[in-house]
N, CA, C and O atoms as a printed pandas DataFrame, in Angstrom:
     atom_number atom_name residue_name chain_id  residue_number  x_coord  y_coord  z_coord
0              1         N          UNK        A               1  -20.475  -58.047   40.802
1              2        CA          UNK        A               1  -19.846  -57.221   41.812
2              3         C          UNK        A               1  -20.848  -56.959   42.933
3              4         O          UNK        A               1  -22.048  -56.972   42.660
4              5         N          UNK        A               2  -20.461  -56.740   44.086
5              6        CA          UNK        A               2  -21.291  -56.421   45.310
6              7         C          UNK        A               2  -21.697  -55.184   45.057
7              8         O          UNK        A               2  -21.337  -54.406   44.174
8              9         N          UNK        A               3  -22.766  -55.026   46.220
9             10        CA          UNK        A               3  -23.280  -53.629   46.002
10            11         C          UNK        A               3  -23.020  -52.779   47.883
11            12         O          UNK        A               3  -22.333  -53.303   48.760
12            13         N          UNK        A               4  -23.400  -52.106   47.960
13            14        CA          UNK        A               4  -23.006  -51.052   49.735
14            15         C          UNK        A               4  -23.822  -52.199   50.246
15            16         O          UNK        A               4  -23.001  -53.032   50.630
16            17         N          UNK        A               5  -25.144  -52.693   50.458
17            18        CA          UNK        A               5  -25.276  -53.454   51.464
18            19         C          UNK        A               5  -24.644  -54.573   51.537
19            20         O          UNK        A               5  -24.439  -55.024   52.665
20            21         N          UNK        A               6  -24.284  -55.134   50.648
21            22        CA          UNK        A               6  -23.174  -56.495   50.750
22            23         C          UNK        A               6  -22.004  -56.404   51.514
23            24         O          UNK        A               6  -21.572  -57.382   52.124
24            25         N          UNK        A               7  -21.278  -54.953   51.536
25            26        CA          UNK        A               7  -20.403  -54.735   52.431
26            27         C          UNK        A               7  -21.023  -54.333   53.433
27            28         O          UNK        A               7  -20.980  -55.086   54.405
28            29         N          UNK        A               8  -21.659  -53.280   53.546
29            30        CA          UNK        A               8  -21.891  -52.903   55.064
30            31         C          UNK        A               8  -22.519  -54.164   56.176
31            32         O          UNK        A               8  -22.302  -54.274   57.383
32            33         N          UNK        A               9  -23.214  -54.883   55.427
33            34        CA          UNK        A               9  -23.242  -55.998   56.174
34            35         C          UNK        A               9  -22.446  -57.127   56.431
35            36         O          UNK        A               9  -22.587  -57.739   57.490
36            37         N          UNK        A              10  -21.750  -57.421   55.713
37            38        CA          UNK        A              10  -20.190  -58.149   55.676
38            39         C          UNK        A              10  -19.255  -57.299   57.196
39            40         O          UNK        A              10  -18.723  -57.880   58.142
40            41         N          UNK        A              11  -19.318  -56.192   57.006
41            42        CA          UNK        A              11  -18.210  -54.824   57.986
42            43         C          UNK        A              11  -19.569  -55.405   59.560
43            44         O          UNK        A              11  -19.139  -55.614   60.694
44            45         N          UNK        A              12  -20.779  -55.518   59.275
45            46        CA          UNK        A              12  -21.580  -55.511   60.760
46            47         C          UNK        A              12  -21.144  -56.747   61.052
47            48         O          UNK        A              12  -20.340  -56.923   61.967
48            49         N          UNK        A              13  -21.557  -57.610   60.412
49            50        CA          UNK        A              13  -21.209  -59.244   60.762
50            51         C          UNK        A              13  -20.151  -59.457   61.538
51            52         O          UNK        A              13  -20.210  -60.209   62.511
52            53         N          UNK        A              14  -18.879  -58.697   61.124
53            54        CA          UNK        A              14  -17.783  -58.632   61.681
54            55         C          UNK        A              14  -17.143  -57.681   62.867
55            56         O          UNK        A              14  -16.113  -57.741   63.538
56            57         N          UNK        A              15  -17.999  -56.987   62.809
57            58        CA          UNK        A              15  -17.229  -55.797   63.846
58            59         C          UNK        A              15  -18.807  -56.027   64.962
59            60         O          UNK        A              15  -18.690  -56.196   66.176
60            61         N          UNK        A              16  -19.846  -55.997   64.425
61            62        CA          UNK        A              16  -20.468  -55.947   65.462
62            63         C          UNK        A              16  -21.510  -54.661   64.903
63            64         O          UNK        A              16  -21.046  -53.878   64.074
64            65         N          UNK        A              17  -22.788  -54.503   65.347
65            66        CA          UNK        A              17  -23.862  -53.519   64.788
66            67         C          UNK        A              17  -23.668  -52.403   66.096
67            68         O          UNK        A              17  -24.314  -51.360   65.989
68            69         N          UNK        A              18  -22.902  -52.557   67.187
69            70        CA          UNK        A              18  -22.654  -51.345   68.115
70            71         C          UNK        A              18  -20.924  -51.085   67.482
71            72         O          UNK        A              18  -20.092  -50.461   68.140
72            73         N          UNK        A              19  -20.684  -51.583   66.364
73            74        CA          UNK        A              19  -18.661  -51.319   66.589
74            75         C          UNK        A              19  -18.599  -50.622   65.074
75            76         O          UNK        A              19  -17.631  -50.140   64.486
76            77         N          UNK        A              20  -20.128  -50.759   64.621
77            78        CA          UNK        A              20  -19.764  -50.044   62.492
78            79         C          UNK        A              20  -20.819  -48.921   62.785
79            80         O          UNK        A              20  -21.465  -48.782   63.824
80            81         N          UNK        A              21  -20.866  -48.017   61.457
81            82        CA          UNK        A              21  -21.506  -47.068   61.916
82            83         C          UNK        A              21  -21.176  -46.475   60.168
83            84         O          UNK        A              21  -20.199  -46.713   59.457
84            85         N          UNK        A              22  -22.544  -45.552   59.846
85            86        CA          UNK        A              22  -22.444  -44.787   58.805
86            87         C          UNK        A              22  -22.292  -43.429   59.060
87            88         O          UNK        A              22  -23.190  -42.823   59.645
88            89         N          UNK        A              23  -21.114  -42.781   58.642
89            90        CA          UNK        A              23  -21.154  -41.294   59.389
90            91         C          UNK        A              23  -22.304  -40.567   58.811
91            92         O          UNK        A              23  -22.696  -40.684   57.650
92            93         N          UNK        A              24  -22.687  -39.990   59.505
93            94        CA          UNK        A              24  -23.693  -39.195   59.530
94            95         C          UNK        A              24  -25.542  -39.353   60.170
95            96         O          UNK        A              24  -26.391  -38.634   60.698
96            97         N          UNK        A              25  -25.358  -41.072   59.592
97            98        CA          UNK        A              25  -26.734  -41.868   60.078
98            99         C          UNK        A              25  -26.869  -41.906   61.772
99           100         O          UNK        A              25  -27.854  -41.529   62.407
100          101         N          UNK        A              26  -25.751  -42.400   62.268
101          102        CA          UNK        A              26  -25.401  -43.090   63.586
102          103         C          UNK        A              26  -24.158  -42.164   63.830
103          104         O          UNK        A              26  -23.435  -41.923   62.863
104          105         N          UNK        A              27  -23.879  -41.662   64.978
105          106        CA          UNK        A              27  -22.365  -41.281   65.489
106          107         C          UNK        A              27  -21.745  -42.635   65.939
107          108         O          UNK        A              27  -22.230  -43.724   66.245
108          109         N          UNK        A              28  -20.255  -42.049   65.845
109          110        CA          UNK        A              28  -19.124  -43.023   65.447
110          111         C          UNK        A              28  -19.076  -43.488   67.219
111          112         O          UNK        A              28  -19.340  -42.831   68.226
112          113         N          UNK        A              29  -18.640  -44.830   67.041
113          114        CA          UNK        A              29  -19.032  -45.748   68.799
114          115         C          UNK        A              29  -17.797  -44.864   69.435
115          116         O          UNK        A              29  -16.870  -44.210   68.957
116          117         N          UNK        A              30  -18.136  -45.095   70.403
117          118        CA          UNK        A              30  -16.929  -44.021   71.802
118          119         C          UNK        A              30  -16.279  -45.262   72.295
119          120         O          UNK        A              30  -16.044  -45.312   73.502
120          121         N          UNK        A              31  -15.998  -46.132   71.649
121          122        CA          UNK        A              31  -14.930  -47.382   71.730
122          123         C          UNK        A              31  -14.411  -48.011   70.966
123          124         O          UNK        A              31  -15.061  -48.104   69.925
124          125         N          UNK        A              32  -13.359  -48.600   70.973
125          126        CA          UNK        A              32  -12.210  -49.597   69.955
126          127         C          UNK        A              32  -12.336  -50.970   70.397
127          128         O          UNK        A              32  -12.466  -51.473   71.513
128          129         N          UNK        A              33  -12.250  -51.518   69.035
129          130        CA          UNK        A              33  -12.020  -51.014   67.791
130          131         C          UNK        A              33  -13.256  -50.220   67.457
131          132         O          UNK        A              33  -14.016  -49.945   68.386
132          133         N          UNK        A              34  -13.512  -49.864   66.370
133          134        CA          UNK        A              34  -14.608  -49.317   65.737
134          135         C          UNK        A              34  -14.128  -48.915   63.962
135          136         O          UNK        A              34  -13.061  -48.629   63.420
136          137         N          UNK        A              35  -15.732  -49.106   63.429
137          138        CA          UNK        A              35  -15.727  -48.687   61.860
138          139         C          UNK        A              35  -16.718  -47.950   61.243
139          140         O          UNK        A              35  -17.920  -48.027   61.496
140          141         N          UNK        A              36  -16.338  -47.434   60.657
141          142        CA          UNK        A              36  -17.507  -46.673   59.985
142          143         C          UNK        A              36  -17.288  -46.412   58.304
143          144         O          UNK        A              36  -16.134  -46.571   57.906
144          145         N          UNK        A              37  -18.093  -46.108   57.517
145          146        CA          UNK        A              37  -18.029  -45.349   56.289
146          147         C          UNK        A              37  -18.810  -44.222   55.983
147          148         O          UNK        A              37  -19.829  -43.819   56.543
148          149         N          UNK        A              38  -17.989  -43.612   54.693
149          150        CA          UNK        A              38  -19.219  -42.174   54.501
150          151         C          UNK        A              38  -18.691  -42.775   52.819
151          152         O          UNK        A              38  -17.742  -43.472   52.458
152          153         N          UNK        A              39  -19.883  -42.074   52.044
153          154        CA          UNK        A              39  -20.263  -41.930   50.744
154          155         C          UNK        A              39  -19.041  -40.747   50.066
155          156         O          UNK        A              39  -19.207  -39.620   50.531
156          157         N          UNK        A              40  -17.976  -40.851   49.146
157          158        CA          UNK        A              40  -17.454  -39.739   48.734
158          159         C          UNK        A              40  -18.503  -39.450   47.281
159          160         O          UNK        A              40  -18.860  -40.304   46.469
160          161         N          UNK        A              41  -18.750  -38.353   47.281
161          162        CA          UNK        A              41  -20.093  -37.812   46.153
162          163         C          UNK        A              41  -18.532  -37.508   45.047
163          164         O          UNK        A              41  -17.348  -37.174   45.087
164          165         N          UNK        A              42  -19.973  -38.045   43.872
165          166        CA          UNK        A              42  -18.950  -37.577   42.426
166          167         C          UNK        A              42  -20.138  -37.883   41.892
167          168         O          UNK        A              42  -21.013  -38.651   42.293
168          169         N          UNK        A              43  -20.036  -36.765   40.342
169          170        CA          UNK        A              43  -21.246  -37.077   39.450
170          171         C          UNK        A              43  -21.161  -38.552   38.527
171          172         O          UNK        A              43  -20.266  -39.352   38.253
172          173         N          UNK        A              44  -22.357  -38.443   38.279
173          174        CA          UNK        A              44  -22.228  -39.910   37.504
174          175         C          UNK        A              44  -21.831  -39.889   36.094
175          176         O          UNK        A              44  -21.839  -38.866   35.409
176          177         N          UNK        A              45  -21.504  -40.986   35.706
177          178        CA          UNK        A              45  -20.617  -41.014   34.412
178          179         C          UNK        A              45  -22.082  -41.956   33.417
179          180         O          UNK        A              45  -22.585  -43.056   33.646
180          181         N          UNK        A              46  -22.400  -40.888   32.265
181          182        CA          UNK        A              46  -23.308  -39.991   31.810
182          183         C          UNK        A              46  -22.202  -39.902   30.128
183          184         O          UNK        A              46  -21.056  -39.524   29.886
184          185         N          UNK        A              47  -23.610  -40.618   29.108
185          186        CA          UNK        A              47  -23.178  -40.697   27.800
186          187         C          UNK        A              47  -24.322  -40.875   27.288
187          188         O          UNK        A              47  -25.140  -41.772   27.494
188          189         N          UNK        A              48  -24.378  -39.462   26.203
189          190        CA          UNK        A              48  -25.633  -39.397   25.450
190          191         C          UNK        A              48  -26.767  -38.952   25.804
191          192         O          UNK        A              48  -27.799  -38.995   25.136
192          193         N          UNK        A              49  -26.544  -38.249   27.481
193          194        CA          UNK        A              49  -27.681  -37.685   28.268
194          195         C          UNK        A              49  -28.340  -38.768   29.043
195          196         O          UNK        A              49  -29.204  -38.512   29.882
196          197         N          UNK        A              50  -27.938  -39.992   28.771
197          198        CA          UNK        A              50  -28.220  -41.599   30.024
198          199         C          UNK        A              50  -27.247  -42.222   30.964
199          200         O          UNK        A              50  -26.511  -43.172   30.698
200          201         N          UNK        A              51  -27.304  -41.753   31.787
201          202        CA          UNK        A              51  -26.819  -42.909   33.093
202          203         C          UNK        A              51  -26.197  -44.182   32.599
203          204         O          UNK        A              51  -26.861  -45.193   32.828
204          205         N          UNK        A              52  -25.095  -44.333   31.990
205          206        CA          UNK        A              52  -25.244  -45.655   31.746
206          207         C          UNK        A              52  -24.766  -46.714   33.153
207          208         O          UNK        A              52  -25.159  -47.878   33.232
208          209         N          UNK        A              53  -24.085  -46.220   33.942
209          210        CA          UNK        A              53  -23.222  -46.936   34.791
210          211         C          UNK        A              53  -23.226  -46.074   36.557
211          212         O          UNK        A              53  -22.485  -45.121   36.798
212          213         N          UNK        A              54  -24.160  -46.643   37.546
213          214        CA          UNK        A              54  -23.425  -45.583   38.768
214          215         C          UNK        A              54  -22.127  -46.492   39.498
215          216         O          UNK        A              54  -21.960  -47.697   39.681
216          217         N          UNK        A              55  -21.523  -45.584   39.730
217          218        CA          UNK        A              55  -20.010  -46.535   40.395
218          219         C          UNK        A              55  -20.263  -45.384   41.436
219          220         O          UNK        A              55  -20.436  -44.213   41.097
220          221         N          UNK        A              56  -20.269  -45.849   42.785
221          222        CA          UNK        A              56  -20.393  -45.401   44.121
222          223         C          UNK        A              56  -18.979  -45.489   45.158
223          224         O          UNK        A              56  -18.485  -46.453   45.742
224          225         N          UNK        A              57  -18.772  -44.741   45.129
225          226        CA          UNK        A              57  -17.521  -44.587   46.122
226          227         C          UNK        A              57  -17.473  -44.291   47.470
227          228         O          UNK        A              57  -18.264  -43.377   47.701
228          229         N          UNK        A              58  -16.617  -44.839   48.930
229          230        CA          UNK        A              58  -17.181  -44.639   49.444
230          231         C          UNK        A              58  -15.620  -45.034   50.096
231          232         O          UNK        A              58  -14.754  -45.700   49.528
232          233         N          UNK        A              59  -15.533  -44.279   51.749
233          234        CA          UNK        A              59  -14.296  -44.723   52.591
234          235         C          UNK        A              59  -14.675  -45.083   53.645
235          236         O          UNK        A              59  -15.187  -44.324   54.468
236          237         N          UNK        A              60  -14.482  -46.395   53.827
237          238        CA          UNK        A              60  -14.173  -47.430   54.924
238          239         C          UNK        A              60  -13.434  -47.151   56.006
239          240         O          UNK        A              60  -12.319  -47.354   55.525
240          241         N          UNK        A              61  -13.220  -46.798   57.243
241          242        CA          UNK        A              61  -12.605  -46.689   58.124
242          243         C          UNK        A              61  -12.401  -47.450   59.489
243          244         O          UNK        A              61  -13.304  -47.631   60.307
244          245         N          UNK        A              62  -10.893  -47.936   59.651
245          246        CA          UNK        A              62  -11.150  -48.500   61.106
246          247         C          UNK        A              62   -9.919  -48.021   62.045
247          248         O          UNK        A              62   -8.762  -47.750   61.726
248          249         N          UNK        A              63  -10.653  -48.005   63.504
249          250        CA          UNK        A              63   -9.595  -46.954   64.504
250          251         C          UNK        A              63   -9.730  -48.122   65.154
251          252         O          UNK        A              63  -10.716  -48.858   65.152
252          253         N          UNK        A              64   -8.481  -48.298   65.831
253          254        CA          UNK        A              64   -7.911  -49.713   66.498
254          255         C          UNK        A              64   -7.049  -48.476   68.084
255          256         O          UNK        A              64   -7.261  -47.265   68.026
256          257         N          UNK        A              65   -6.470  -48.870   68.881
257          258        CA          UNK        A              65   -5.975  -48.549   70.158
258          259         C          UNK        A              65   -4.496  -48.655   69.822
259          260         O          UNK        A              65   -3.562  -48.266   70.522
260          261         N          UNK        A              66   -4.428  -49.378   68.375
261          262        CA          UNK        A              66   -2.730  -49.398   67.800
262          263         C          UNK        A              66   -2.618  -50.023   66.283
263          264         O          UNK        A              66   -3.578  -50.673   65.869
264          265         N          UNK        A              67   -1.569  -49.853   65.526
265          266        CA          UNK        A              67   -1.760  -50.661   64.868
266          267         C          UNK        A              67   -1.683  -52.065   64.744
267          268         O          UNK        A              67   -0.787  -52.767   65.212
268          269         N          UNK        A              68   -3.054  -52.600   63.833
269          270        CA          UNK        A              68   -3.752  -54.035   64.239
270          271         C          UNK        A              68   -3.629  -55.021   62.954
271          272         O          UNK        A              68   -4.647  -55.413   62.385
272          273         N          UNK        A              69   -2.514  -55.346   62.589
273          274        CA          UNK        A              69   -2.214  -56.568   61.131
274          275         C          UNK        A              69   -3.293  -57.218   61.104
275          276         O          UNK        A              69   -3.883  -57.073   60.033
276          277         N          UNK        A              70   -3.901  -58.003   61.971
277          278        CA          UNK        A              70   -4.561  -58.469   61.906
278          279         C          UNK        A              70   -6.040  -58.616   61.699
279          280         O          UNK        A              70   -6.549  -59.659   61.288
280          281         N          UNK        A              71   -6.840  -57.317   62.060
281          282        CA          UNK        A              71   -8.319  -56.740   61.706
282          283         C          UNK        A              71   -7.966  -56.012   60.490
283          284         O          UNK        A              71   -8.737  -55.664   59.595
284          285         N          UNK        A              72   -6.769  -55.834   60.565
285          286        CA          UNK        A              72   -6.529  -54.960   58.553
286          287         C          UNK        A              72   -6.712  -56.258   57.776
287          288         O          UNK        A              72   -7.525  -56.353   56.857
288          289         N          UNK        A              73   -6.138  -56.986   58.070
289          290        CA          UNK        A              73   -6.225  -58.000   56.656
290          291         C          UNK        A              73   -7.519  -58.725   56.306
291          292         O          UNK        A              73   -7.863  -59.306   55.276
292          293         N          UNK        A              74   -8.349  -58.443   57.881
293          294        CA          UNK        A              74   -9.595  -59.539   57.684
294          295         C          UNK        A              74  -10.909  -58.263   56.891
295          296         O          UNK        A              74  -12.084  -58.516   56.624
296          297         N          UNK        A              75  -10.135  -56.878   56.681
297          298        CA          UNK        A              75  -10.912  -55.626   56.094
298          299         C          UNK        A              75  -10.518  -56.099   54.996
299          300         O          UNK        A              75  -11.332  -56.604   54.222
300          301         N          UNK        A              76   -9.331  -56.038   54.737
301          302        CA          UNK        A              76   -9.436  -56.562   52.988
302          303         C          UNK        A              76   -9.957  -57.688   52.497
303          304         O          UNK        A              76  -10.632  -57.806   51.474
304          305         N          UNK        A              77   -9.530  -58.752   53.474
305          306        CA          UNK        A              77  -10.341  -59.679   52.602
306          307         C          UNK        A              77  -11.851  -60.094   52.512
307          308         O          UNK        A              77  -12.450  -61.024   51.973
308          309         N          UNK        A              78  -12.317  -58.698   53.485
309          310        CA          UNK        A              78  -13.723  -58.762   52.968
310          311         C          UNK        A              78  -14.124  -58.393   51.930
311          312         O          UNK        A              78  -15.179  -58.655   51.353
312          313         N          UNK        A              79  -13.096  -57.617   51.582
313          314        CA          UNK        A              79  -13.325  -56.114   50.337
314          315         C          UNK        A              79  -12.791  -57.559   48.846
315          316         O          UNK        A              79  -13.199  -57.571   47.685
316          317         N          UNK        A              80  -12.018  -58.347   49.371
317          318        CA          UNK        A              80  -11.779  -59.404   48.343
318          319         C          UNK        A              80  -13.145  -59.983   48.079
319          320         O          UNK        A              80  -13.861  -59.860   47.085
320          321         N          UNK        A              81  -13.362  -60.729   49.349
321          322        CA          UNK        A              81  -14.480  -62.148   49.372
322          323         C          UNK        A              81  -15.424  -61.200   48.098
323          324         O          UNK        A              81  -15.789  -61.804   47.089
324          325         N          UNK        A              82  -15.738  -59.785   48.263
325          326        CA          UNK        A              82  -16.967  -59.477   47.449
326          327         C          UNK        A              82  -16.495  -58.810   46.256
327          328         O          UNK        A              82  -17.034  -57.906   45.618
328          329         N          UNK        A              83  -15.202  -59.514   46.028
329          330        CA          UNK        A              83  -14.554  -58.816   44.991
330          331         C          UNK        A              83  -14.961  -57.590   44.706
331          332         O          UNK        A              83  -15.667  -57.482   43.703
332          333         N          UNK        A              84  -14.678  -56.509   45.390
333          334        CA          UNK        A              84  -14.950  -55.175   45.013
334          335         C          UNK        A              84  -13.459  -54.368   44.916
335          336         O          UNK        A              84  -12.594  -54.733   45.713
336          337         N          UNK        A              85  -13.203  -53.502   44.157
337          338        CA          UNK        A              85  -11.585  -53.292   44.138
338          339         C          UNK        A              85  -11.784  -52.005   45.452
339          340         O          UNK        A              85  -12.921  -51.607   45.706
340          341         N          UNK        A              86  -10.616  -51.467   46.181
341          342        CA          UNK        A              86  -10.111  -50.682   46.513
342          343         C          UNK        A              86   -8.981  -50.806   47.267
343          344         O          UNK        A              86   -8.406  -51.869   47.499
344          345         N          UNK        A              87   -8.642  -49.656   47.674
345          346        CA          UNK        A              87   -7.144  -48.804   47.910
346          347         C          UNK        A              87   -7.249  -48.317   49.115
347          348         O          UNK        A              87   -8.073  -47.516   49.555
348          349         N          UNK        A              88   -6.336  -48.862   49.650
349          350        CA          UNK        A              88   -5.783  -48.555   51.152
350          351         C          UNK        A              88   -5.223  -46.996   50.444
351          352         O          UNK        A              88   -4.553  -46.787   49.433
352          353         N          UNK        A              89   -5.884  -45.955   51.560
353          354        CA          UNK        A              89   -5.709  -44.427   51.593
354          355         C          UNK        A              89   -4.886  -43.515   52.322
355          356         O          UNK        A              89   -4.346  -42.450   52.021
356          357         N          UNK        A              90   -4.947  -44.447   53.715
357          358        CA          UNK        A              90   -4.884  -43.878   55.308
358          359         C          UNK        A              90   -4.106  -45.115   56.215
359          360         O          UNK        A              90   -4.283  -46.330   56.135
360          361         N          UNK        A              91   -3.542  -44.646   56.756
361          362        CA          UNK        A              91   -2.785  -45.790   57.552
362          363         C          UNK        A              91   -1.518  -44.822   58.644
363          364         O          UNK        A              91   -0.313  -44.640   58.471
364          365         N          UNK        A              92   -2.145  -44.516   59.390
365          366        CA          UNK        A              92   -1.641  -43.990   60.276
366          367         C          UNK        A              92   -2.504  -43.495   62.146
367          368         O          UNK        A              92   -3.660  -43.517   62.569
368          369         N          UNK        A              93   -1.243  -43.137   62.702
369          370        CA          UNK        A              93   -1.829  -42.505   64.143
370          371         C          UNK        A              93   -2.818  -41.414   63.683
371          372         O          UNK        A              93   -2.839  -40.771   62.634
372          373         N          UNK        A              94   -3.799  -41.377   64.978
373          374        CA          UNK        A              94   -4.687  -39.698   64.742
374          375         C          UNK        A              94   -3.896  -39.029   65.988
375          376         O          UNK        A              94   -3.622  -39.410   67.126
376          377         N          UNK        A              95   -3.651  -37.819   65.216
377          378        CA          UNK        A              95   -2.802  -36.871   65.962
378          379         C          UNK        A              95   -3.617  -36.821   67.368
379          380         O          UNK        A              95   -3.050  -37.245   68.375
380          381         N          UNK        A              96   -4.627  -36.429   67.430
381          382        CA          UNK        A              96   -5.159  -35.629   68.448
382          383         C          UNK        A              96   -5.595  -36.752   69.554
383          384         O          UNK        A              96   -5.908  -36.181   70.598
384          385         N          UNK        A              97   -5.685  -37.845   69.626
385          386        CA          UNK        A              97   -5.715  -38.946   70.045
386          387         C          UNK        A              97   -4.504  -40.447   69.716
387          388         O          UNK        A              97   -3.659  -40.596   68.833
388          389         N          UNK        A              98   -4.986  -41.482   71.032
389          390        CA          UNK        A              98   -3.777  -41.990   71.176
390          391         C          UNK        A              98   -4.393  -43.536   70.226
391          392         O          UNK        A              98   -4.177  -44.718   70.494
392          393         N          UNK        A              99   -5.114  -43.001   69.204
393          394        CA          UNK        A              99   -5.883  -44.325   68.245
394          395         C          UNK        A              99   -5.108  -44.271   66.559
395          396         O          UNK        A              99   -4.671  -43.370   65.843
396          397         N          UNK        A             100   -5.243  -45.799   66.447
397          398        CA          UNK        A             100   -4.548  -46.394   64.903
398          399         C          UNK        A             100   -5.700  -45.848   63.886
399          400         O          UNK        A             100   -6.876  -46.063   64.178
400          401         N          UNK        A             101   -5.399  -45.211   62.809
401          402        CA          UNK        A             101   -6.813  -45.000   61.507
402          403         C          UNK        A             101   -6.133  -45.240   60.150
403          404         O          UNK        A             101   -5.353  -44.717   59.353
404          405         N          UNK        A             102   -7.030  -46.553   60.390
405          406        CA          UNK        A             102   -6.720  -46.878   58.299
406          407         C          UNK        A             102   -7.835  -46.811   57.717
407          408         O          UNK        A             102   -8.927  -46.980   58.260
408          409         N          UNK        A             103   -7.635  -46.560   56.572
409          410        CA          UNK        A             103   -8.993  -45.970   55.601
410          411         C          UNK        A             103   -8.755  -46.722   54.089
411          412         O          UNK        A             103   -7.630  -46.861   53.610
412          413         N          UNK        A             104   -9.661  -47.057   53.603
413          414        CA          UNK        A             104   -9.661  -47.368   52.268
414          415         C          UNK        A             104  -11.231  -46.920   51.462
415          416         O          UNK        A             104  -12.336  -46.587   51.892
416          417         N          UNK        A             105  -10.746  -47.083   50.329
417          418        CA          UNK        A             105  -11.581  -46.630   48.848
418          419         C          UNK        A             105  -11.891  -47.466   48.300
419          420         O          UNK        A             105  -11.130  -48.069   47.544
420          421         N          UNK        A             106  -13.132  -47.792   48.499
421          422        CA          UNK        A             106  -13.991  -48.926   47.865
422          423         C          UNK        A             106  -15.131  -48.417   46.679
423          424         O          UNK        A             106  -15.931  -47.534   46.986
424          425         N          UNK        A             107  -15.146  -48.828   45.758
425          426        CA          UNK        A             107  -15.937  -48.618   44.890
426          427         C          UNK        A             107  -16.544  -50.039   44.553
427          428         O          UNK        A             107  -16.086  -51.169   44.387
428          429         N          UNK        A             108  -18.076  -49.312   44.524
429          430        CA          UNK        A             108  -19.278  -50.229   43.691
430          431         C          UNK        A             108  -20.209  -50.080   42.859
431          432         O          UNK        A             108  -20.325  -48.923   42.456
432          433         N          UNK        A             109  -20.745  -50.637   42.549
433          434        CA          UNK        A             109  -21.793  -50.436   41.235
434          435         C          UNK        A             109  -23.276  -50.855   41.631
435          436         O          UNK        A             109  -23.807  -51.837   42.150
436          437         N          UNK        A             110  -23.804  -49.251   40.980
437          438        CA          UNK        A             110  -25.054  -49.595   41.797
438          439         C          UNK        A             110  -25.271  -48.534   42.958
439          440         O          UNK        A             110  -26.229  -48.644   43.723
């Protein structure tokens, strides 16, 4: 299974190192398309007082000017190519602006 840099660099390759962004590291680009992820925290899964396994979770996001079939599918099948599983979350307008936001849940190991 891949690990966060396998994707996040897979997501730069593709969008561009001014168009991805880690929230919090870098603020999110002031143009579209654009992507970013943040880390969702959960404790680790812990047997016998050892770590046996970290599974890292984390949401993927991309804001498009509308909705875009086409940069969605080439998000999943990145999330395929590195066979990592996740779940489309988000798929809708942002109210407060006139931008597309789909989000998914990617988990990895490691």
């Amino acid at each position: 299974m891949a690990k966060r840099q396998d994707l996040v660099k897979a997501w730069t390759d593709w969008l561009g190192d001014d168009w991805f962004a880690y929230a919090g590291y870098r603020e999110r680009p002031n143009h579209l398309p654009y992507g970013l992820y943040i880390e969702i925290p959960r404790p680790p899964i812990m047997a016998d007082d050892i770590q046996w396994v970290k599974i890292r979770r984390f949401v993927f996001r991309l804001v498009t000017a509308e909705k875009d079939w086409e940069m969605e599918e080439k998000a999943e099948s990145i999330f395929d190519a590195l066979e990592l599983p996740y779940c489309k979350v988000t798929d809708e307008p942002v109210s407060d602006e006139k931008d597309h936001m789909v989000e998914w849940e990617v988990e990895v190991i490691g």
